[in-house]
Structures are given as structure tokens and as C-alpha cells.
N, C-alpha and C positions, 0 to 999 in steps of 0.2 A: 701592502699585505698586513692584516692585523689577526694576529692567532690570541687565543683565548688558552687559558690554562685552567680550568674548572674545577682542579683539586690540588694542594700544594700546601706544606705545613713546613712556609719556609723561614716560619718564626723558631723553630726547634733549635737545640744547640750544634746541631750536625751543621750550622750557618753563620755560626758566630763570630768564625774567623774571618769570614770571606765575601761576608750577606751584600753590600754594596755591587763589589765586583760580580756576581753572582750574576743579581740582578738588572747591572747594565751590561750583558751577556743575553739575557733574554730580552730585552728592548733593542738591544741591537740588531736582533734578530723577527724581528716583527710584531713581538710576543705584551701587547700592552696591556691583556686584563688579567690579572690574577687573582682566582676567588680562594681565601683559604678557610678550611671547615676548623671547627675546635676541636677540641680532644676531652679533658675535663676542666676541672676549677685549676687545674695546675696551668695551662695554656692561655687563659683567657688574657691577661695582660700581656704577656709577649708580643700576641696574635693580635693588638689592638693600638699595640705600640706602631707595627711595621704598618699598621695600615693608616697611621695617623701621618705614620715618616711619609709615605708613598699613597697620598687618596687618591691621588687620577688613576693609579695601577691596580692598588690594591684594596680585595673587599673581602670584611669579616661573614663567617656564619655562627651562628649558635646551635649546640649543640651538646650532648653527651656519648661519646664512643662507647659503641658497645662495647668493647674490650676493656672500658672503665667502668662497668656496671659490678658493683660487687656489695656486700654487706649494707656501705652506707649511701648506695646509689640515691633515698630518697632524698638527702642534704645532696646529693651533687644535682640533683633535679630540679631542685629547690632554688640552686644558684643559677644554672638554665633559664628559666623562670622569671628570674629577679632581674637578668641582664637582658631576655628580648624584651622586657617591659623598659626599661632601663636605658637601653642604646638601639641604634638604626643600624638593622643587618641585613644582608640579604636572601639568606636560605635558613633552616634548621637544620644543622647536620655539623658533626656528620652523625649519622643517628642509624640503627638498624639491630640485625642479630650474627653474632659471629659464635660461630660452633666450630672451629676451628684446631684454638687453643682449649679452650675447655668449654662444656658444655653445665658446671655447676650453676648457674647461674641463670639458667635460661628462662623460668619463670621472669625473672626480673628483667629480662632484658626485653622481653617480648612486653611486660606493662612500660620500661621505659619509651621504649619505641611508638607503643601507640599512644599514649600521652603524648609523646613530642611531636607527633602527628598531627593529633586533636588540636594542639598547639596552634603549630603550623598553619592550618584551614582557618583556626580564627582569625591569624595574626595575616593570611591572608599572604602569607610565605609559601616559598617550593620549599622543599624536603631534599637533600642529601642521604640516600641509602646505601651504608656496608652492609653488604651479602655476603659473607663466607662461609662457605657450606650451609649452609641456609634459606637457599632458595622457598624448599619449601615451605619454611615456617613464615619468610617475608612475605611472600603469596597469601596465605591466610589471612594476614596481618591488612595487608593492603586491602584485598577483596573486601573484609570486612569494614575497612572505613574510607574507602575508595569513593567521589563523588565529584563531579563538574569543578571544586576546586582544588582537588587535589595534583599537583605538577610536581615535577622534579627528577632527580636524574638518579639511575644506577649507576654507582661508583663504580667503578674498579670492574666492570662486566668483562666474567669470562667465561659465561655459561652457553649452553646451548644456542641452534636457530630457534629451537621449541619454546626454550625461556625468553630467547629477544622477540621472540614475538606476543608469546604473554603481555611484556611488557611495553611492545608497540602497543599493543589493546588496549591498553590504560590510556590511552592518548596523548595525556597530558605529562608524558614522561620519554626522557632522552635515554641515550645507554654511553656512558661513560669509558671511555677507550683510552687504553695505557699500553705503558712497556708491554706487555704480557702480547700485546698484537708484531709484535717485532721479534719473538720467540720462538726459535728453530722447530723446536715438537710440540708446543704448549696446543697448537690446532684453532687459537681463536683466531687467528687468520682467515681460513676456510671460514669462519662462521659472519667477519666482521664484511668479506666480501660479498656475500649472497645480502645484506642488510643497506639498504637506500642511506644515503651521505644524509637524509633530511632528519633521519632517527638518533644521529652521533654528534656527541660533543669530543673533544680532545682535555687530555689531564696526563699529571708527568705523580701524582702523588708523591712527590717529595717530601724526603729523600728517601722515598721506598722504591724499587722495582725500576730502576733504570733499563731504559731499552738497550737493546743492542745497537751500536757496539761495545755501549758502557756497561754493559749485565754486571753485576757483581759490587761495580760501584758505587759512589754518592748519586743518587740523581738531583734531577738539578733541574728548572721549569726552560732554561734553553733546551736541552734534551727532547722539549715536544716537537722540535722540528721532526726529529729521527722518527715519531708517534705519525706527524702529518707525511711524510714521507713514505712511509710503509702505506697508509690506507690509501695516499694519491696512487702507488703502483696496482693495490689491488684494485681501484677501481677505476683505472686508466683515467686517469685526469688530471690534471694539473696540481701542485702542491698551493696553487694561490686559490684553484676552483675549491680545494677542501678546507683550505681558513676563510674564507670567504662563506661557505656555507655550515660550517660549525660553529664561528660566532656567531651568524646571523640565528644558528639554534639556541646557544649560550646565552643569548639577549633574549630570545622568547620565553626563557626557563627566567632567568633573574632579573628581568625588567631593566635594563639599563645597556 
């Protein structure tokens, strides 16, 4: 059994003590590909260190968080820019619009996004999308530069059947399932159920959003068993049929 982890930032300091053990914790456990997305110009060499320690595991993306989009986002753009030309990665991201924390900035985050798009399609990359509260504006976004190569995954999906299917229409786009599907009221259960194992990838976004029974805690990319486990129940299947079938998605989306 080989699970796929498809979002994971487990170059951060929240890993510093324990990063080794960590990770043979999740190999142990069947868990051999780790893709991890950037944040800004402050991640970039951490993020490229762990994947130098670990290349059969682990693979970089480029990227700027929208949660890093502020005043001098055009220099954090710039370094984006400098580095997929620069180094061999496998998506852009994580990239998108978050209106969440604040919405100052939203002009900018929406030209970063579609820049890194435009990117993306040349460099002939998938795209990594944060959505937070933001559906609609990413919808715009996309529709508008939406075309034959455009692929990649919705991070962290916790929206509607209305919106997973939006973005089943895209075709060339996965929807990204985390702790938040293991969440007593959160309701994306109901939603992740009604949606085909061929539309989903699995992600533990470390060390954000631990599943239950860890809610509250560090998460940790072993932790996606508890992610593969909950969607085998909802969709009466085996926990080997849903790694078996969300890599084989994870590999369509990043080529490897």
C-alpha cells in the first residue's frame, strides 16, 4: 500500500525537534510520497533542504501563499519567478486567494494568483489552490484563464457538492481532502461521500488541521491514514482501494 500526502509543510519549525522520527512514522506506515507546497521567500531553503535529505519521498512546489501577499508581494513574485526558472519542481503552489484573515489586500492577491497561473500553463506545471472564503473570487480567476492545460488540485476542500463539482468540470483538477473530513460537525463528510474516489487526492497539511483523533494537535503526514480511513468508511471500501486510487490521482496531477 503506497499513500500519497499532497500537501505537507514539514520543513517548518513545528518539525525541528523530531523531523527524522516524524518521518519514518509515515513510511512506516505506507506513506512514500510527500509533495510540499512553499509559503514565501522565508521557506524556500528549508523546503529544498528536506527534499534534497529525502528525493525518493520528497518533492518541492513553488509558490507564493496568499497569506504572504502584502505591500512587497511584487519582490516576493519576483523570487517565485527566479526559482521555477532556476530549479526542477513539481507544481506552483501553493498559490490562490484567502479572505479569511483579512481581505486588505485582495487586489494583489488575485494579480498574484493569476500570474502564477499564467506561470504555471507555460512552465507546463499543475497549480496548487488556497481557497478560503474565496470560492467565489477563485472561480472568476480560473474561468478566466482556465484551458486544455490547465490541472491541479484544490487544497484543503471544504466546500459544497455545488463547488466540488464546479470543480470536477475543470476536469483537469483534483479536490484535496484533509483532517476537516474526520470532523464531527464541520459536514464535509456528507459532501466527500456523494463525490467519486477518481476526483480526490489525500493531504494531512502539516502541521495544520490534524484529524481526529489528534484535532487540536501537531499534525503530522502519518496522520493521513486517519484522512484514508475515514473516506474508506464513507465509501465502503477498502483503506488499500482509497490509497491505491488517490495516488494513482496524485501521479496524474504531478507526473511522477
Amino acid at each position: 500500500m503506497v499513500l500519497t500526502d499532497t500537501h505537507t509543510h514539514l520543513y517548518l519549525k513545528q518539525f525541528d525537534d523530531d523531523r527524522a522520527a516524524m518521518l519514518q512514522r509515515a513510511f512506516d506506515l505506507g506513506i512514500h510520497r510527500i509533495f510540499l507546497p512553499n509559503i514565501d521567500g522565508s521557506s524556500i531553503n528549508a523546503m529544498l533542504q528536506l527534499c534534497e535529505a529525502y528525493p525518493r519521498q520528497c518533492f518541492p512546489m513553488m509558490g507564493l501563499h496568499p497569506c504572504s501577499v502584502s505591500e512587497n508581494y511584487e519582490e516576493e513574485l519576483a523570487l517565485v519567478e527566479h526559482w521555477l526558472n532556476k530549479h526542477p519542481f513539481l507544481a506552483v503552489g501553493e498559490i490562490g486567494i484567502d479572505l479569511y484573515w483579512d481581505k486588505t489586500y485582495l487586489n494583489e492577491q488575485v494579480d498574484a494568483f493569476s500570474r502564477q497561473i499564467e506561470w504555471a500553463k507555460k512552465m507546463k506545471l499543475p497549480i496548487v489552490i488556497h481557497a478560503r472564503e474565496s470560492f467565489d473570487e477563485i472561480f472568476e480567476v480560473v474561468d478566466a484563464l482556465n484551458d486544455e492545460s490547465l490541472t491541479g488540485i484544490f487544497h484543503c476542500f471544504t466546500g459544497t457538492v455545488e463547488q466540488a463539482q464546479k470543480i470536477i468540470d475543470y476536469e483537469g483538477f483534483k479536490l484535496g481532502i484533509g483532517g476537516v473530513v474526520t470532523f464531527k460537525n464541520a459536514g464535509l463528510d456528507q459532501v466527500v461521500q456523494q463525490i467519486d474516489l477518481k476526483h480526490l487526492v489525500l493531504e494531512t497539511d502539516s502541521p495544520y488541521l490534524a484529524p481526529t483523533p489528534y484535532r487540536g494537535k501537531r499534525n503530522e503526514t502519518a496522520y493521513l491514514i486517519e484522512i484514508a480511513e475515514k473516506i474508506a468508511t464513507l465509501h465502503q471500501v477498502s483503506v488499500e482501494e482509497v490509497a491505491e486510487i488517490t495516488t494513482a490521482n496524485s501521479q496524474q496531477i504531478f507526473g511522477i
